[in-house]
N, C-alpha and C positions, 0 to 999 in steps of 0.2 A: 504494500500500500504506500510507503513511503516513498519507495523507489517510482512509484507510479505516480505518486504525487510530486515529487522533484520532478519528474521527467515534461509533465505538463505544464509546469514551470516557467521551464527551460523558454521556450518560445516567446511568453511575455517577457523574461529578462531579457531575453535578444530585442526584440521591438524597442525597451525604454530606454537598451544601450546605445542602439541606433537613433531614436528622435534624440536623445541627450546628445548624441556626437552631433547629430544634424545642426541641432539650437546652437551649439558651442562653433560649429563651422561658420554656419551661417553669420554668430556674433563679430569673428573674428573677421570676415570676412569687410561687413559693415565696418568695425572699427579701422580696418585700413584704409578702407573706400574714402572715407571720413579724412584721416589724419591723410591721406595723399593730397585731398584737397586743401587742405588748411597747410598742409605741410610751409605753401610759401611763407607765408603768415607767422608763422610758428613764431621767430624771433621778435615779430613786433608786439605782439599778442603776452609772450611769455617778460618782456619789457615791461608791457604797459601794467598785466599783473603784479609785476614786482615793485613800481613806482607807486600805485595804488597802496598796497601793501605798505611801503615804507611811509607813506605819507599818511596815512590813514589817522592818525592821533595829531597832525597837526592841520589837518582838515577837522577834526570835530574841533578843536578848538577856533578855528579859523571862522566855523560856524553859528558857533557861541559869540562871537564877536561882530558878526553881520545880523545880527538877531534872528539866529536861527534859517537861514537861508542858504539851502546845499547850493543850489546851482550857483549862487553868486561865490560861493566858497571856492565851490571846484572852478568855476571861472578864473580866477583870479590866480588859483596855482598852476592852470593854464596856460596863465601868461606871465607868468613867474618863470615856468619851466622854458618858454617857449625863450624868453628873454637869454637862459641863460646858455641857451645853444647858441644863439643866433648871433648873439654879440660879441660873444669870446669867437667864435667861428669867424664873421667877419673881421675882426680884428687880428685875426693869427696870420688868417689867408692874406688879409690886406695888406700883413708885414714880411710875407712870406714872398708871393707875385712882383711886392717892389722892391726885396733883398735880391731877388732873381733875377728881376730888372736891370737894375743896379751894376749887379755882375757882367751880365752881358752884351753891358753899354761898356766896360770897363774894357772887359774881354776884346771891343769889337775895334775902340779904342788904340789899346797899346798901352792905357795909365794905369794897370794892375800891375800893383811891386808890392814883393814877397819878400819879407828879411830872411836874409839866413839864418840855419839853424846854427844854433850855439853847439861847440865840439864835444859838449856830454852828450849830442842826444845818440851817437854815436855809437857811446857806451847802454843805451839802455837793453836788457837783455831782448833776445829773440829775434824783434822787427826793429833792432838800434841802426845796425849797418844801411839796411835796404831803407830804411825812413830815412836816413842821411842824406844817404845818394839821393833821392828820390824828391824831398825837399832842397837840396842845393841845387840839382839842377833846375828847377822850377823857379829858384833866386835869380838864376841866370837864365834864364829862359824860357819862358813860362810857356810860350806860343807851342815850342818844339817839344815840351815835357808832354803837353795836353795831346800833341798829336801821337804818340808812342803809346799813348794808351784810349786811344780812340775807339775801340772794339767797345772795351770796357764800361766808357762813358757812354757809348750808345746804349748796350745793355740796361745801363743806370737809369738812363732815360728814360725809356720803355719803363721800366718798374717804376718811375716817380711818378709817369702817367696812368700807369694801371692803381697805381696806388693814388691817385690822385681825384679816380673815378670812383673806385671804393669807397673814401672819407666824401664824397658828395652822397651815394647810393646811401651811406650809413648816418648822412645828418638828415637827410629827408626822412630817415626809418624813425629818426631820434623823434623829428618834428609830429610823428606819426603816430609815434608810441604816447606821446606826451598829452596828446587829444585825444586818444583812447583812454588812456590813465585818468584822465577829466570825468569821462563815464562811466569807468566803472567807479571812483569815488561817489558818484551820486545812488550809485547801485548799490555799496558796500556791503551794508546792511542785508540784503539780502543773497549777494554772492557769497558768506563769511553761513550764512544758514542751510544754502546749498551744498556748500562745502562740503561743512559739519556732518549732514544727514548721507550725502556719499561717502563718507568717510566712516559713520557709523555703519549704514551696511556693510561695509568690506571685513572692518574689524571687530565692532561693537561699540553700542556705544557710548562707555565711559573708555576708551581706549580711541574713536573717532575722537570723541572730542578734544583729547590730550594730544593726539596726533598735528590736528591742525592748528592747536595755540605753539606749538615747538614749528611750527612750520612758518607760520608766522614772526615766532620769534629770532630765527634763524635769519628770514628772510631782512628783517631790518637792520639787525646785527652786522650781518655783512656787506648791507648799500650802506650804510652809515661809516662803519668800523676800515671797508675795505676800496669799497668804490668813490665811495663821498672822499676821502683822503687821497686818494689818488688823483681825481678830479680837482680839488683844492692845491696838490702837487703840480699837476699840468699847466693851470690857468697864471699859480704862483712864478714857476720858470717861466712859460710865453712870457710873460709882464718882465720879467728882469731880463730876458733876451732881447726884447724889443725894446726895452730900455736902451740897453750897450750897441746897440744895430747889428746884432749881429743876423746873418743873410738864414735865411728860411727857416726863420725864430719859430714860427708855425707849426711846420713840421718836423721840426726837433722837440717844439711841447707835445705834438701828438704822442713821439718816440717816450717822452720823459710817463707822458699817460700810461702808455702799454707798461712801459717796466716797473712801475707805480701797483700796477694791477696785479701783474703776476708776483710780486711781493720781490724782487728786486730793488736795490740802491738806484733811487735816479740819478746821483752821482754818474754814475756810467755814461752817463748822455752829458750831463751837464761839467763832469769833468774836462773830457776832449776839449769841450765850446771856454773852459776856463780857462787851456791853457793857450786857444786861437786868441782868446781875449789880452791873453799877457802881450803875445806880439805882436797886437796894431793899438793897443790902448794905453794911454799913464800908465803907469804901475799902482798907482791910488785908486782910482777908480777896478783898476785890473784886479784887484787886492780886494775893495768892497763887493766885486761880482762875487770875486772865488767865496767869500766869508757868504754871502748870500745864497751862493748855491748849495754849501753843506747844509744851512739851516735848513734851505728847503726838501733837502736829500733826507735828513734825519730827524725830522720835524715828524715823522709817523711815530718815533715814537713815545712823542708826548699824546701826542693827539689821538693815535690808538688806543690806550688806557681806557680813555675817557669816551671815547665811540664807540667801542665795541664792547656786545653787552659783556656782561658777568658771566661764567658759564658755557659760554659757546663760542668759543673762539674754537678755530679750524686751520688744521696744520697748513703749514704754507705751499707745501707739496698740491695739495687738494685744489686750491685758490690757479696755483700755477697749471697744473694740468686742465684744470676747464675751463681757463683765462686761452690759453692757447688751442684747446681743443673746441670749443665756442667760435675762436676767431677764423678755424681753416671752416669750421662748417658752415658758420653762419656771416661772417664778417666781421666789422667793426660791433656791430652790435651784439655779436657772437661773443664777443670779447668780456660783455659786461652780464649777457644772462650764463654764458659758462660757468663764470666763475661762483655766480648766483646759486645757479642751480646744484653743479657737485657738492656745493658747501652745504646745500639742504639735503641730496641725498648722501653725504656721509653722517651727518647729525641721527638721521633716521636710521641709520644702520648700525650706528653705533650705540643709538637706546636699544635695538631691538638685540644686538649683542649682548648688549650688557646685563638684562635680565629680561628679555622676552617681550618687554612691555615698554610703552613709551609712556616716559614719564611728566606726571604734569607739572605745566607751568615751564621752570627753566631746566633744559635738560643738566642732568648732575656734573658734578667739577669731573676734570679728569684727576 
């Protein structure tokens, strides 16, 4: 009887195995269908979430102060956001385009003179010898040095312009994301409920709900702690490049941005430009750049402490591998939800290591 009764079984477990596989095919199917479409999106969209996010506590107070009026709140952060693209942007490009200028009015000229290098650079280990040569004959000759490496400078070229079309593709995404971020502040409230209640299905829900206040918490932590300093880093060096004139101030603050990001010394960038500075400048003022640019190389970490929150700080490794892997995927604005985003899924992984459960509130010290 038993066996008779398994055996009759058998066929209704096959049918529920099968519509079950079906439903799950068919789901997965739909979810790619979906994310193919949106896929361009992805980084503006996943932007505009995270700005939201980080702003969300200085929109309801912004709110409180317009007498309770969202739109006019999110308005105005808007045009707060919108300003602070647009104006550093034009201003970098506008120092950049005329240091360029500049150059190749010089170039075209014959009044570009180049001092010789002093006999230690000579001695400096590795590139000492080949930088010697390579700058002395440039003192001497600048026209004939540029043509010997004329391959090279074209190659350059080409990548100043592919890279040039990039940071436009990436401030119109900025400008993009920023007017998204506008709407869904006014939405907050109920995308933070949505959230929650997807969040509860998956896991449950006092375990939803502790999930997305760490996600949250995570998310401000590191626009604040990693991105906001970085960005305060870049805009800091343009201003002190642009100061000194020195030629594509622009896009050596973009460079000082990136390496800002991925949790590198901007030193690195602002170094080299300290020491071009000693050779065409006073030595006073040569001397106030270099004192300027350590401040601002090393200024994270004062300013870090105090940005980012208590609790969830994230190794720098993490910061750097989705800072870079964000930028080949996605671009310039890949550069700032990469870094974003790993920093939120290693948080989440490292509650659920740590004891199965994500904990509320701030996730635990390490």
């Amino acid at each position: 009887m038993a066996t008779q009764s398994g055996t009759k079984a058998d066929p209704q477990f096959v049918n529920n195995a099968v519509a079950s596989f079906i439903r799950i095919a068919a789901l997965i199917v739909l979810v790619m269908a979906c994310f193919r479409f949106i896929q361009p999106f992805f980084g503006i969209v996943s932007w505009s979430v995270i700005l939201a996010t980080a702003l969300y506590p200085a929109h309801v107070s912004m709110t409180r102060r317009v007498g309770g009026r969202e739109k006019t709140s999110a308005a105005i952060f808007v045009l707060i956001g919108l300003a602070v693209i647009i104006l550093p942007t034009w201003f970098l490009a506008d120092s950049t385009f005329g240091g360029l200028k500049d150059i190749a009015e010089h170039l075209r000229d014959g009044s570009v003179q180049i001092a010789p290098p002093a006999a230690s650079v000579a001695e400096w280990p590795v590139i000492g010898s080949k930088l010697y040569e390579v700058w002395d004959a440039a003192a001497d000759n600048l026209e004939a040095t540029l043509n010997q490496f004329e391959p090279q400078l074209k190659a350059l070229s080409h990548t100043a312009v592919a890279f040039g079309g990039s940071a436009v593709i990436g401030v119109l995404q900025f400008i993009v994301s920023v007017i998204v971020a506008g709407v869904l502040l006014m939405a907050a409230d109920g995308g933070n409920r949505l959230t929650t209640k997807i969040a509860n299905n998956l896991i449950g829900p006092e375990r939803g709900a502790n999930l997305v206040n760490l996600c949250i918490q995570t998310v401000r932590s590191v626009f604040k702690g990693v991105l906001g300093i970085a960005f305060i880093q870049g805009v800091m060096a343009g201003i002190g490049m642009a100061v000194m004139g020195v030629p594509a101030a622009g896009l050596l603050a973009g460079a000082v941005l990136v390496v800002a990001i991925v949790q590198l010394p901007p030193i690195l960038v602002l170094g080299p430009v300290a020491v071009w500075v000693f050779s065409v400048a006073d030595p006073v003022p040569a001397t106030l750049f270099l004192i300027y640019s350590i401040v601002v190389s090393f200024g994270d970490a004062i300013l870090k402490p105090m940005l980012l929150g208590r609790g969830v700080d994230v190794p720098m490794l993490v910061i750097l591998i989705g800072a870079i892997g964000g930028a080949i995927s996605s671009g310039i604005i890949g550069l700032f939800v990469g870094a974003v985003i790993l920093a939120l899924g290693y948080k989440i992984l490292s509650a659920w290591v740590e004891d199965g459960t994500v904990p509320e509130g701030e996730a635990k010290e390490d």
